[in-house]
PyMOL Python script that loads the backbone (N, CA, C, O; Angstrom):
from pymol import cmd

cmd.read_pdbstr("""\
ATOM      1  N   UNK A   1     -11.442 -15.072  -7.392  1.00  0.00           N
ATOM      2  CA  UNK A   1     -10.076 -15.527  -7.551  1.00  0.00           C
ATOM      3  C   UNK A   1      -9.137 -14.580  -6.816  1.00  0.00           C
ATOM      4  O   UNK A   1      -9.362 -13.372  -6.888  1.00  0.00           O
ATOM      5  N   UNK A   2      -8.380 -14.911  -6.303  1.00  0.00           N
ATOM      6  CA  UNK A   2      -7.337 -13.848  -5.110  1.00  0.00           C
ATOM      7  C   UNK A   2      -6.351 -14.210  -6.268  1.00  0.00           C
ATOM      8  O   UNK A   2      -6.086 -15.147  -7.021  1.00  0.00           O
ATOM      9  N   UNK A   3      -5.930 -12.830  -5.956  1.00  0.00           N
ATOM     10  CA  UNK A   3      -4.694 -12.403  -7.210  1.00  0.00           C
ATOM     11  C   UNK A   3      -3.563 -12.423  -6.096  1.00  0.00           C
ATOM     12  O   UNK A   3      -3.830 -11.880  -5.023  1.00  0.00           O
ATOM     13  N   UNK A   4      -2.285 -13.026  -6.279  1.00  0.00           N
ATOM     14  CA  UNK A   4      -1.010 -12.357  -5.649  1.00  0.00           C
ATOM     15  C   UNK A   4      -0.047 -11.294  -6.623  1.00  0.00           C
ATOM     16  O   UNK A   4       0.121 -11.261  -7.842  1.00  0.00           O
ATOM     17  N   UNK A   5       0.445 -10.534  -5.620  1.00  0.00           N
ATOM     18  CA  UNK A   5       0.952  -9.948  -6.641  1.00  0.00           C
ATOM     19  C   UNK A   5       2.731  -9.535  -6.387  1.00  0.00           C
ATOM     20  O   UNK A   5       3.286  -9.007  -5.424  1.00  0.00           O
ATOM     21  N   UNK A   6       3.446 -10.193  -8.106  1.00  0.00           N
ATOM     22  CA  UNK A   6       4.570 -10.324  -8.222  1.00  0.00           C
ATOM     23  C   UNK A   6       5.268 -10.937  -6.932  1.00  0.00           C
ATOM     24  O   UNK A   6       4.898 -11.646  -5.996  1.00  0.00           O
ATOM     25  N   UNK A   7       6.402 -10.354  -7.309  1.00  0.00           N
ATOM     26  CA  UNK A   7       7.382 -10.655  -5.833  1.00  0.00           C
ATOM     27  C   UNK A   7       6.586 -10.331  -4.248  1.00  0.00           C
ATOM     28  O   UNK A   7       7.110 -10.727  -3.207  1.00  0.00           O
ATOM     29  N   UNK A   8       5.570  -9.740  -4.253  1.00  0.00           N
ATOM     30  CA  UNK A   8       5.406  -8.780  -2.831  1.00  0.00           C
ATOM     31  C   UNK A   8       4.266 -10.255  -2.066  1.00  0.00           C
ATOM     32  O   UNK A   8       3.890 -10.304  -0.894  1.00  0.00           O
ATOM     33  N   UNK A   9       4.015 -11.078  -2.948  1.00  0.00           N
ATOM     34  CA  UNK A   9       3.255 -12.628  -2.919  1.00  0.00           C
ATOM     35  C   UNK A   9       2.743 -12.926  -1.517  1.00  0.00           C
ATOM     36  O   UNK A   9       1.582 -13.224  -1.236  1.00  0.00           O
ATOM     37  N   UNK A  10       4.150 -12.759  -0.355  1.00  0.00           N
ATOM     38  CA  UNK A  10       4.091 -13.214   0.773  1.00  0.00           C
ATOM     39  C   UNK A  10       3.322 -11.738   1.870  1.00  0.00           C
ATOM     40  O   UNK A  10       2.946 -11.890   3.032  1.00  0.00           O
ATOM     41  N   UNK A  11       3.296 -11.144   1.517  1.00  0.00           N
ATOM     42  CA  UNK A  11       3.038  -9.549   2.162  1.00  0.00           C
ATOM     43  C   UNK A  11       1.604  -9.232   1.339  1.00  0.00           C
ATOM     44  O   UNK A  11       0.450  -9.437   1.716  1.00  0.00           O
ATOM     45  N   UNK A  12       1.986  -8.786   0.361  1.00  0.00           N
ATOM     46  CA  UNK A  12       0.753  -8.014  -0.429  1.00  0.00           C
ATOM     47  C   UNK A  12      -0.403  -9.143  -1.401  1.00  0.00           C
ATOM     48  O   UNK A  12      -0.136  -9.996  -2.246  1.00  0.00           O
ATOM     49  N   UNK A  13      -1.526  -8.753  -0.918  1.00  0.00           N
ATOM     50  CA  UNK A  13      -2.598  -9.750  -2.056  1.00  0.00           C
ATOM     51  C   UNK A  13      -4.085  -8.648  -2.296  1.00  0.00           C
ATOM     52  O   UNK A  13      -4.646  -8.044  -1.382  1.00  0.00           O
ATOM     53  N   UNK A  14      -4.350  -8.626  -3.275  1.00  0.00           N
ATOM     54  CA  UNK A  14      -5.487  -8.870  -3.483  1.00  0.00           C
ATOM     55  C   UNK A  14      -6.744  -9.657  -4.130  1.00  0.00           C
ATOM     56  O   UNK A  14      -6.713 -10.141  -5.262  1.00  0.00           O
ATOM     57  N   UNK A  15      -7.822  -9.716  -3.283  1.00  0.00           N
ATOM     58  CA  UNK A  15      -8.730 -10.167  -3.238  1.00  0.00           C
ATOM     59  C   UNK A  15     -10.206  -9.917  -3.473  1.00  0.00           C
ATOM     60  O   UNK A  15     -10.869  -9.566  -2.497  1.00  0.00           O
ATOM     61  N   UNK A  16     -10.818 -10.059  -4.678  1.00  0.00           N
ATOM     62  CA  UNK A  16     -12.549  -9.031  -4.789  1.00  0.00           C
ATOM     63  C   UNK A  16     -13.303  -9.012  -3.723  1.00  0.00           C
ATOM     64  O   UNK A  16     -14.109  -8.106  -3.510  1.00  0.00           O
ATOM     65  N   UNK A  17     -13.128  -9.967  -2.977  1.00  0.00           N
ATOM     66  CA  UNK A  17     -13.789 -10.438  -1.623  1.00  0.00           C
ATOM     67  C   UNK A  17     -13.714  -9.651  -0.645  1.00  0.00           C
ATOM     68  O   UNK A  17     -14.561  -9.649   0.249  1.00  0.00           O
ATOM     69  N   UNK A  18     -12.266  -8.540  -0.677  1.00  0.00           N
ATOM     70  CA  UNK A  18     -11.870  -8.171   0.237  1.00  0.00           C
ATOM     71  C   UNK A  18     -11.371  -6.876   0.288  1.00  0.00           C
ATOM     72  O   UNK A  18     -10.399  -6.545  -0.391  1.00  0.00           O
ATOM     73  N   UNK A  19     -12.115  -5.903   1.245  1.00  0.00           N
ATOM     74  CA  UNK A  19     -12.205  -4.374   0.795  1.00  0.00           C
ATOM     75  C   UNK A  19     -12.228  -4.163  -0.836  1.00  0.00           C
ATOM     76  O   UNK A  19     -11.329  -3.572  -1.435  1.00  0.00           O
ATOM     77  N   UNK A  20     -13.259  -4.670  -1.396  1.00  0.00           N
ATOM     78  CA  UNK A  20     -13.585  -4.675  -2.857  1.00  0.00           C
ATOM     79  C   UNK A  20     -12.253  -4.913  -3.607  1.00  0.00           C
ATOM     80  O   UNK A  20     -11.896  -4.179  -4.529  1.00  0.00           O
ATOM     81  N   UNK A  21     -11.676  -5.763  -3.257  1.00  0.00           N
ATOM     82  CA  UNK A  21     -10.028  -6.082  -4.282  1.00  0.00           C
ATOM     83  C   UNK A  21      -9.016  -4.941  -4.101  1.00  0.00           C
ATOM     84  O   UNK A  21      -7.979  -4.870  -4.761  1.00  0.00           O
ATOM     85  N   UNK A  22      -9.306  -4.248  -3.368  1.00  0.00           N
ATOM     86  CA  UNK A  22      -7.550  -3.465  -3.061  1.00  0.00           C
ATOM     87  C   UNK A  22      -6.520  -3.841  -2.570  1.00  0.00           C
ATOM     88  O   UNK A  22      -6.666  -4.768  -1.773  1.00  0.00           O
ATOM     89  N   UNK A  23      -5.252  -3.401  -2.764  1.00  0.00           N
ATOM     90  CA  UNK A  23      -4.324  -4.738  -2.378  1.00  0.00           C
ATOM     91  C   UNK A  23      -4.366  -4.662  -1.078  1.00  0.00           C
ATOM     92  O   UNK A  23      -4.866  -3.574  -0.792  1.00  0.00           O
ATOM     93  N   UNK A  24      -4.051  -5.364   0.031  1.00  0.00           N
ATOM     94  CA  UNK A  24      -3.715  -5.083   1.452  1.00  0.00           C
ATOM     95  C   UNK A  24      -2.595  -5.804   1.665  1.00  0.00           C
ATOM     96  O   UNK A  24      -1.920  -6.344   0.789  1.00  0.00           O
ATOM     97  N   UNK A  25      -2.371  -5.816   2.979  1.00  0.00           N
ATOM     98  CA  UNK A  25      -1.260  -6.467   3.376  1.00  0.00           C
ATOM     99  C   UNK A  25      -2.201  -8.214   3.865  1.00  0.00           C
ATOM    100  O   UNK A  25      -3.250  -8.566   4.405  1.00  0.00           O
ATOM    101  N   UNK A  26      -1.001  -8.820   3.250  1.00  0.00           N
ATOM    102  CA  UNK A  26      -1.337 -10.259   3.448  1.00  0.00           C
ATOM    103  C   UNK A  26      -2.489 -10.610   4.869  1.00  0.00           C
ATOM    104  O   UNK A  26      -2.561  -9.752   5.749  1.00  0.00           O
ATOM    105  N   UNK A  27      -3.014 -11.406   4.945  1.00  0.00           N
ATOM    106  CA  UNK A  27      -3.984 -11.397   6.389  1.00  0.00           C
ATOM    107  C   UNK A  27      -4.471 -10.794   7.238  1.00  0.00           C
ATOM    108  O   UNK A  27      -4.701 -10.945   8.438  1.00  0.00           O
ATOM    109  N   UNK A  28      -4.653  -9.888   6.310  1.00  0.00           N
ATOM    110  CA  UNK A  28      -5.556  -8.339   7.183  1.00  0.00           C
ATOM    111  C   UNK A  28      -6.163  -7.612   6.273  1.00  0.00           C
ATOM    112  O   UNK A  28      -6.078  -7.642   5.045  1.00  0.00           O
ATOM    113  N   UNK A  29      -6.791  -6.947   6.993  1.00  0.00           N
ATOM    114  CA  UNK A  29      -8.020  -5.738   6.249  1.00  0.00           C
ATOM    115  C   UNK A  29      -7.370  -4.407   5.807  1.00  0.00           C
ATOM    116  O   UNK A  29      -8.056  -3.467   5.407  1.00  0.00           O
ATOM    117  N   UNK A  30      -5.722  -4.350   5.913  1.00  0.00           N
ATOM    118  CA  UNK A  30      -5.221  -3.267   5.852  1.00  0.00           C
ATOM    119  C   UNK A  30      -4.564  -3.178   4.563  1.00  0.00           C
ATOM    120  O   UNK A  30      -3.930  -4.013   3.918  1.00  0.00           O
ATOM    121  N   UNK A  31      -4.918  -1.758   4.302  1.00  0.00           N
ATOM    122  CA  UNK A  31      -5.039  -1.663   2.085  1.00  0.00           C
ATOM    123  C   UNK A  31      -3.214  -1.022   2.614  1.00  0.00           C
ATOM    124  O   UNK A  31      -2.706  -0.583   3.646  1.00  0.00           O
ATOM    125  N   UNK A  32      -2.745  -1.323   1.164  1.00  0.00           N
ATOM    126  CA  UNK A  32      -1.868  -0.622   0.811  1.00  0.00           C
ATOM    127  C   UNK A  32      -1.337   0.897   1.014  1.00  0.00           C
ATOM    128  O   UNK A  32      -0.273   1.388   1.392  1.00  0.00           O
ATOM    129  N   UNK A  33      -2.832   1.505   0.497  1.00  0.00           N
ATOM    130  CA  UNK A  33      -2.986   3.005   0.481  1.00  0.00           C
ATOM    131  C   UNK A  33      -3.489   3.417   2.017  1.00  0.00           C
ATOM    132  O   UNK A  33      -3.714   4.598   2.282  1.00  0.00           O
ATOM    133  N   UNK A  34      -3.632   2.481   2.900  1.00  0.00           N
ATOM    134  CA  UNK A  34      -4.010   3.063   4.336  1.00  0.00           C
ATOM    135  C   UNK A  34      -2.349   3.292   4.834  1.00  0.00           C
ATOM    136  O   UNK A  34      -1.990   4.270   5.490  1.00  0.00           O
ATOM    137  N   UNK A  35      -1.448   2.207   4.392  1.00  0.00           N
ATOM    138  CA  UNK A  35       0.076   2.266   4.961  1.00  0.00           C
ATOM    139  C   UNK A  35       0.803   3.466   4.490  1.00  0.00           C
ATOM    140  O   UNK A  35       1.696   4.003   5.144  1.00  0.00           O
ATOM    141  N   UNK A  36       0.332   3.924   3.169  1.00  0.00           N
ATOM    142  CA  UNK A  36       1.250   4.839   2.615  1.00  0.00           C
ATOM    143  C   UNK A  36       0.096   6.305   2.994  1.00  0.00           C
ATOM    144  O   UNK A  36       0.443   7.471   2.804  1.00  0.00           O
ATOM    145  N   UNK A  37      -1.047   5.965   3.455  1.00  0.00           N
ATOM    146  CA  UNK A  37      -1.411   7.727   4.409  1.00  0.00           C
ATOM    147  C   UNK A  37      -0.695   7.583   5.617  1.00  0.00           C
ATOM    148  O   UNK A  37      -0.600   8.610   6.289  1.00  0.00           O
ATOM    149  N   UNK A  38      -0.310   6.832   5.939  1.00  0.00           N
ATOM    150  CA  UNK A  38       0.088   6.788   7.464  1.00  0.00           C
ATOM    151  C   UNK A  38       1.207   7.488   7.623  1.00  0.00           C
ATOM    152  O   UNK A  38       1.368   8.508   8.293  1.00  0.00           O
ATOM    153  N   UNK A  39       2.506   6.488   6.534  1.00  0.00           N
ATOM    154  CA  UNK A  39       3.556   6.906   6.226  1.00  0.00           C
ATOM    155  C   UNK A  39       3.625   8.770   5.778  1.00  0.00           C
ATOM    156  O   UNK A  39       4.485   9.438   6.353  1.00  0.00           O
ATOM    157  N   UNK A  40       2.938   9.277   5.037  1.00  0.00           N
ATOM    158  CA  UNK A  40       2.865  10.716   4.274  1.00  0.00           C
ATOM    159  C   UNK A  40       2.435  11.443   5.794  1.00  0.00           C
ATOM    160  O   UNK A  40       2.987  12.460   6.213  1.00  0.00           O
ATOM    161  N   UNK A  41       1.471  10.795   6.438  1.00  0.00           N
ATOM    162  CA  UNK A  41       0.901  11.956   7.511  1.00  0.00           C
ATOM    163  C   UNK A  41       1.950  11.940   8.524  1.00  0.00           C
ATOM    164  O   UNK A  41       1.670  12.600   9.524  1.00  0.00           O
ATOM    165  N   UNK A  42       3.429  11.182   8.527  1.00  0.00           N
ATOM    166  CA  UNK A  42       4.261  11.104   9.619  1.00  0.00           C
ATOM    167  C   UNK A  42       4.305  10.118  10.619  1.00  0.00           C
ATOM    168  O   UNK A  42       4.909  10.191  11.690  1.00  0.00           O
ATOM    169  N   UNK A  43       3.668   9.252  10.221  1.00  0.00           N
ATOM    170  CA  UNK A  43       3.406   7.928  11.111  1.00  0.00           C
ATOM    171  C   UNK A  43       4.705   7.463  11.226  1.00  0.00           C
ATOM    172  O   UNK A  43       5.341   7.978  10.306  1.00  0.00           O
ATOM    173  N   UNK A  44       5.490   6.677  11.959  1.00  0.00           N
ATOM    174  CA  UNK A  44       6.600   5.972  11.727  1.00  0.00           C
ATOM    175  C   UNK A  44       6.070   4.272  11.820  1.00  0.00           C
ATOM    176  O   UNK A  44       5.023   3.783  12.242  1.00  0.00           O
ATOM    177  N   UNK A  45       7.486   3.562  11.134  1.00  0.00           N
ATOM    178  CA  UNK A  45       7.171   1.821  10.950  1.00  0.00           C
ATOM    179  C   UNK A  45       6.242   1.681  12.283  1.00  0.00           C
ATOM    180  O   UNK A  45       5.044   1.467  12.473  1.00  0.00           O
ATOM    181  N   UNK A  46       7.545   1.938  13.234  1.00  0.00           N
ATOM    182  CA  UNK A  46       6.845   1.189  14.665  1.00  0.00           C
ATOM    183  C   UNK A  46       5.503   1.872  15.260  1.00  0.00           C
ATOM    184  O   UNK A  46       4.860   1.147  16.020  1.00  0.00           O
ATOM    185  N   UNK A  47       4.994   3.171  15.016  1.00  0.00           N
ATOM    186  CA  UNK A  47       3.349   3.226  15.367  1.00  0.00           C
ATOM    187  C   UNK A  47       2.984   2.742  14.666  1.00  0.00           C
ATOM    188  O   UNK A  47       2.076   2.087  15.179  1.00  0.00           O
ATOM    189  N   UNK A  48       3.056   2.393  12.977  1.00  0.00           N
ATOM    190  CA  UNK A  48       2.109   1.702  12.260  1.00  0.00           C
ATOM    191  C   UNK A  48       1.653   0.506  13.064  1.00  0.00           C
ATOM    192  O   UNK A  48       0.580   0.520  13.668  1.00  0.00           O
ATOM    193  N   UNK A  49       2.597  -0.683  13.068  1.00  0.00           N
ATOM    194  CA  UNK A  49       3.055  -1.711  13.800  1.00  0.00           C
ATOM    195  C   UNK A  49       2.653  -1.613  15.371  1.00  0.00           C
ATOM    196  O   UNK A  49       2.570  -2.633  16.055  1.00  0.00           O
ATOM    197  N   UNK A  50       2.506  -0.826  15.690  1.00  0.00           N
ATOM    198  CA  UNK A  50       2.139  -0.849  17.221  1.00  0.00           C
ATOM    199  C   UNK A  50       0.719  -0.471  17.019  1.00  0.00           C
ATOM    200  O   UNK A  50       0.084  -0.521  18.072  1.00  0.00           O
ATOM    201  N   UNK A  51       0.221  -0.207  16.270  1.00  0.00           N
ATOM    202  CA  UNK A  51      -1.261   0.270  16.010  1.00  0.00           C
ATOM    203  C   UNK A  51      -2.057  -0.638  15.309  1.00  0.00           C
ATOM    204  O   UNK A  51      -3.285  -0.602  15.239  1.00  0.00           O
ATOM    205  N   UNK A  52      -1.126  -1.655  14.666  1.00  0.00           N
ATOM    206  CA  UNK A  52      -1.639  -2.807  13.861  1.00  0.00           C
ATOM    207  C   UNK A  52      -0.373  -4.051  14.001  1.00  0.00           C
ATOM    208  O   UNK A  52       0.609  -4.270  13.291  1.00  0.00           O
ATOM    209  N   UNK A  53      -0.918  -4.770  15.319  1.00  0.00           N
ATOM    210  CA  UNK A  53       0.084  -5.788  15.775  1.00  0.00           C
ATOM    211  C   UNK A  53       0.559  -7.069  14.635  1.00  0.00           C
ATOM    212  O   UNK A  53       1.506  -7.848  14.741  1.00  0.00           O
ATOM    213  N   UNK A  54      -0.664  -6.939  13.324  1.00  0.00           N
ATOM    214  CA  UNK A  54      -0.318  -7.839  12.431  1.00  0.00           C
ATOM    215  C   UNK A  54       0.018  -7.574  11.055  1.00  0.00           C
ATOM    216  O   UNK A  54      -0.157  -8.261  10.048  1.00  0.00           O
ATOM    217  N   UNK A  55       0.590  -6.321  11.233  1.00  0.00           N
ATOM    218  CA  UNK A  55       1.616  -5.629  10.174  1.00  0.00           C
ATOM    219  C   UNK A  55       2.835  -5.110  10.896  1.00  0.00           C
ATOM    220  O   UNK A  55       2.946  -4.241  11.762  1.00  0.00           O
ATOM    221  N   UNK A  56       3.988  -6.121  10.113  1.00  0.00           N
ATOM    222  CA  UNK A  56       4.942  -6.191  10.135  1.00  0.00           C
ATOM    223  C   UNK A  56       5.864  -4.999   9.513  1.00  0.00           C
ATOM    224  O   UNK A  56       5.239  -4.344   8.679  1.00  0.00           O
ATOM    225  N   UNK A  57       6.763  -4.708   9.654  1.00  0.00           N
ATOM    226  CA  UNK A  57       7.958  -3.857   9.441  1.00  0.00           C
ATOM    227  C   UNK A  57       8.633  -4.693   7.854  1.00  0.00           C
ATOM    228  O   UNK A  57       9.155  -3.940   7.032  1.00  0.00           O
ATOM    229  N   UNK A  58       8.592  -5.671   7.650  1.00  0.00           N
ATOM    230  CA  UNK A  58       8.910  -6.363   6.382  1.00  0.00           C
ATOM    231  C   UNK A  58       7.424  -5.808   5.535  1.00  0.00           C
ATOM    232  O   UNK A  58       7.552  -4.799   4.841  1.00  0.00           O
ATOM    233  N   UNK A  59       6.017  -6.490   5.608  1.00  0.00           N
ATOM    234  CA  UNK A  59       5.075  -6.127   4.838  1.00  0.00           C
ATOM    235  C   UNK A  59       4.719  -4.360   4.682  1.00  0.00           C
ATOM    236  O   UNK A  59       4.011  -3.999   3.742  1.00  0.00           O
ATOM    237  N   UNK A  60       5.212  -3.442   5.566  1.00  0.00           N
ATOM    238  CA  UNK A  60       5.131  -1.944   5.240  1.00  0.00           C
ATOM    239  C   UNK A  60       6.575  -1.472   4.262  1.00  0.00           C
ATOM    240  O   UNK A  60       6.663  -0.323   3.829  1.00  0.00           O
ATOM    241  N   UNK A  61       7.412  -2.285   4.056  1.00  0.00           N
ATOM    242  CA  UNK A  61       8.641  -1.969   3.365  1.00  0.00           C
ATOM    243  C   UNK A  61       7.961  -2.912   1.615  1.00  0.00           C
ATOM    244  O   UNK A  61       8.464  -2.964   0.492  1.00  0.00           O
ATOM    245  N   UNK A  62       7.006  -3.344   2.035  1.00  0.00           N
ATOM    246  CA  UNK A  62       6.448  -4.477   0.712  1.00  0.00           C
ATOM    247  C   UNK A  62       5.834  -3.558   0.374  1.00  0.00           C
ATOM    248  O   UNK A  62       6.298  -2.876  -0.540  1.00  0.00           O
ATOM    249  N   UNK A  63       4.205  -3.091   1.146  1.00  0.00           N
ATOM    250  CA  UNK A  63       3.862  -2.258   0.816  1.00  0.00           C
ATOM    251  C   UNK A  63       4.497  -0.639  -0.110  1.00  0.00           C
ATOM    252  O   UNK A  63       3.922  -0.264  -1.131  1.00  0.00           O
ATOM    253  N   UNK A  64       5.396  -0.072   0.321  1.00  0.00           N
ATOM    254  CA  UNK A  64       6.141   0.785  -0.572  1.00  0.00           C
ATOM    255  C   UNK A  64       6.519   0.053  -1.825  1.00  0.00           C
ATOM    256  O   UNK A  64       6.096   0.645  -2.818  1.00  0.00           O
ATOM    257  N   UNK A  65       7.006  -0.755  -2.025  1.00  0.00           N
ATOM    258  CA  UNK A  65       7.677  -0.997  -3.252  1.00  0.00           C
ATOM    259  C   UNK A  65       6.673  -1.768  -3.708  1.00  0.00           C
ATOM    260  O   UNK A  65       6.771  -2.069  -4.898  1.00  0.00           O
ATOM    261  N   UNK A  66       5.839  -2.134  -3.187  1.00  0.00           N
ATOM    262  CA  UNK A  66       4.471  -2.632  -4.514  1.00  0.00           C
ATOM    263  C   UNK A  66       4.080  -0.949  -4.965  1.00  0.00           C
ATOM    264  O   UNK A  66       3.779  -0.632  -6.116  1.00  0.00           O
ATOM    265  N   UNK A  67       4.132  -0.297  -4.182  1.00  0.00           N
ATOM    266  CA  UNK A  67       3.534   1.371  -4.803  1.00  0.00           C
ATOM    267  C   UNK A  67       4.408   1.611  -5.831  1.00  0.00           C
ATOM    268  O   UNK A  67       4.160   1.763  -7.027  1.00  0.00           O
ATOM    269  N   UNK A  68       5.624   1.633  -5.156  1.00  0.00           N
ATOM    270  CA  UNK A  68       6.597   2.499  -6.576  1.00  0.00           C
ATOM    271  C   UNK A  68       6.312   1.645  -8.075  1.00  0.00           C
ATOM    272  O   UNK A  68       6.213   2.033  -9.239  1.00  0.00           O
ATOM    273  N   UNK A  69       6.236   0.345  -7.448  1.00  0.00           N
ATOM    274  CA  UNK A  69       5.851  -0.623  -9.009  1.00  0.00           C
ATOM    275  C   UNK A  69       4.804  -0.254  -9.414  1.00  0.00           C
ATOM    276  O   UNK A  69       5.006   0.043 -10.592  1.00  0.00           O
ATOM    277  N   UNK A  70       3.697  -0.066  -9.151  1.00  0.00           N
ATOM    278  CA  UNK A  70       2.403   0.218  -9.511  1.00  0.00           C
ATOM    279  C   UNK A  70       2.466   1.579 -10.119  1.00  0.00           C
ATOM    280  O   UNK A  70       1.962   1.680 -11.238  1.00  0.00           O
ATOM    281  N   UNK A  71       3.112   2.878  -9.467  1.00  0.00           N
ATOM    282  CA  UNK A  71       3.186   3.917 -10.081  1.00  0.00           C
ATOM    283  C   UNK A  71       4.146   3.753 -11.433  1.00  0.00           C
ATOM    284  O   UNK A  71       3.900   4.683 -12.201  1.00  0.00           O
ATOM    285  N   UNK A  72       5.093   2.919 -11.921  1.00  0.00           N
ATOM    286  CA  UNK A  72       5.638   2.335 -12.925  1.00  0.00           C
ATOM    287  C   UNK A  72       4.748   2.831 -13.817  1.00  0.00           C
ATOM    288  O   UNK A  72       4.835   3.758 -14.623  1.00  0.00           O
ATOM    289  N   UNK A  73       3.764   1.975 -13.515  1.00  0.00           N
ATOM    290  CA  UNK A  73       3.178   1.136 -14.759  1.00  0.00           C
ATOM    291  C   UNK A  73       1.767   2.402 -15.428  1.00  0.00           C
ATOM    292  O   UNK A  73       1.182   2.514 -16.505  1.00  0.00           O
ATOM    293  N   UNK A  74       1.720   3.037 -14.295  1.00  0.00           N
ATOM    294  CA  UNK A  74       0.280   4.483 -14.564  1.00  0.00           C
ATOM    295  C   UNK A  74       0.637   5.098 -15.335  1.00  0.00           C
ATOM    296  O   UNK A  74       1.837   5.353 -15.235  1.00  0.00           O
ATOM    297  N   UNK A  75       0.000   5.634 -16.384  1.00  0.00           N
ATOM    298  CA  UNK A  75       0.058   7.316 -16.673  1.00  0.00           C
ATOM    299  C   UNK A  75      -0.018   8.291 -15.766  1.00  0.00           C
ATOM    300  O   UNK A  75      -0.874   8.767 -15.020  1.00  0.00           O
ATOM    301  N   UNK A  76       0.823   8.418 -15.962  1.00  0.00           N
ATOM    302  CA  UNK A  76       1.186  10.029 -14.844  1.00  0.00           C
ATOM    303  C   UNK A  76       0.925  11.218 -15.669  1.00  0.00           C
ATOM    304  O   UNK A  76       1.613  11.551 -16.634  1.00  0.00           O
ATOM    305  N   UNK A  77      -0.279  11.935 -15.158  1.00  0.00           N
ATOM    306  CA  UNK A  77      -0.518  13.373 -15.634  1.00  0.00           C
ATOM    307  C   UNK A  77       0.107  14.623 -14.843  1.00  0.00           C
ATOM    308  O   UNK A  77       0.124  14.493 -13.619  1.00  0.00           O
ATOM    309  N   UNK A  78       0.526  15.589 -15.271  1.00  0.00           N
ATOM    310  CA  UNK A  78       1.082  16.590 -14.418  1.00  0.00           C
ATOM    311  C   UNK A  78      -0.099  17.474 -13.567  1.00  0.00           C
ATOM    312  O   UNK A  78      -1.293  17.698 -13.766  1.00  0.00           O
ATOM    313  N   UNK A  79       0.862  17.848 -12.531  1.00  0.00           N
ATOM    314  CA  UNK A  79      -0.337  18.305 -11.507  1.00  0.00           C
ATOM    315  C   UNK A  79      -0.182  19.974 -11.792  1.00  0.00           C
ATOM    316  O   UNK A  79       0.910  20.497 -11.569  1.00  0.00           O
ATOM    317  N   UNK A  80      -0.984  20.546 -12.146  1.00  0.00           N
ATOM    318  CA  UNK A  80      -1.289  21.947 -12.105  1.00  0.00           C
ATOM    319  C   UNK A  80      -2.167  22.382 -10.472  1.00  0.00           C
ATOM    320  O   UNK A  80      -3.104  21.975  -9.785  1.00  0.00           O
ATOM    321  N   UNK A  81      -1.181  23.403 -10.477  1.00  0.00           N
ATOM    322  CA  UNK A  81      -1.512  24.027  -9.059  1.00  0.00           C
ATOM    323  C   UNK A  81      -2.152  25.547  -9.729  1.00  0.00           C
ATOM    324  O   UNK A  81      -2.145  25.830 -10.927  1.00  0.00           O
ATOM    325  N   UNK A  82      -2.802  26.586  -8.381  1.00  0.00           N
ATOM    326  CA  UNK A  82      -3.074  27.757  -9.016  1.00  0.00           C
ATOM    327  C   UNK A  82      -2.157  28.560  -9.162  1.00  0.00           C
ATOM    328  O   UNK A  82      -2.443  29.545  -9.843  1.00  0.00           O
ATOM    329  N   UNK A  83      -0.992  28.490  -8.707  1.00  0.00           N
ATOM    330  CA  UNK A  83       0.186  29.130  -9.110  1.00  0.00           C
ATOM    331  C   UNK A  83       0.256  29.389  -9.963  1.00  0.00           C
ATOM    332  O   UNK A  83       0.308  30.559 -10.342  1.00  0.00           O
ATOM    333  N   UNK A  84       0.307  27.914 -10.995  1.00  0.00           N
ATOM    334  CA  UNK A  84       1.248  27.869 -12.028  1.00  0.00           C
ATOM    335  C   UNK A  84      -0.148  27.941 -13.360  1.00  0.00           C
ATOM    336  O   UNK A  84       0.068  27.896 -14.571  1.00  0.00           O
ATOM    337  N   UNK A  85      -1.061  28.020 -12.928  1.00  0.00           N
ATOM    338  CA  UNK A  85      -2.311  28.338 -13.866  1.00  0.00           C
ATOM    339  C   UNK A  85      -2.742  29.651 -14.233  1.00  0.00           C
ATOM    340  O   UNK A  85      -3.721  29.798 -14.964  1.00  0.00           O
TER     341      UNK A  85
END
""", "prot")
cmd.dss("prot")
cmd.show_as("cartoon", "prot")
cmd.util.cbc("prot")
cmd.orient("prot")
C-alpha cells in the first residue's frame, strides 16, 4: 500500500516497495534524508536540482517541512557530547 503523506501528497510518498518505505520525493528513488545530507553538507537547491533533474526546488522545500513535521512528532533525547560528560 503506498502511503501519501499529509499535505507534502504531491512531492513526498512513501512506499514498502520502494527503498524499503522511506519517504522520497514523489517519482524518484530520492529519500528525504538524502535531500537533507545534501542540504547540511552545503549543497545548494540548484546543485541538488542540477544533480537530480527530477527534483524540483518546490519538492526540496517539501522535503524540509515534511522533516520539521516528522521531528514534531519524535521523542527527542538530548545529545551528550564529551564535553559535557
Amino acid at each position: 500500500m503506498v502511503q501519501k503523506m499529509k499535505t507534502y501528497d504531491k512531492f513526498i510518498m512513501a512506499d514498502p516497495k520502494v527503498i524499503m518505505g522511506k519517504s522520497v520525493i514523489a517519482g524518484t528513488r530520492i529519500t528525504v534524508e538524502l535531500v537533507l545530507e545534501k542540504l547540511a553538507a552545503g549543497e545548494t537547491i540548484r546543485q541538488i536540482t542540477e544533480a537530480h533533474p527530477r527534483v524540483t526546488p518546490e519538492a526540496i522545500h517539501a522535503a524540509l517541512s515534511f522533516a520539521a513535521e516528522a521531528l514534531k512528532a519524535d521523542v527527542l533525547y538530548p545529545v551528550v557530547t564529551e564535553a559535557a560528560a
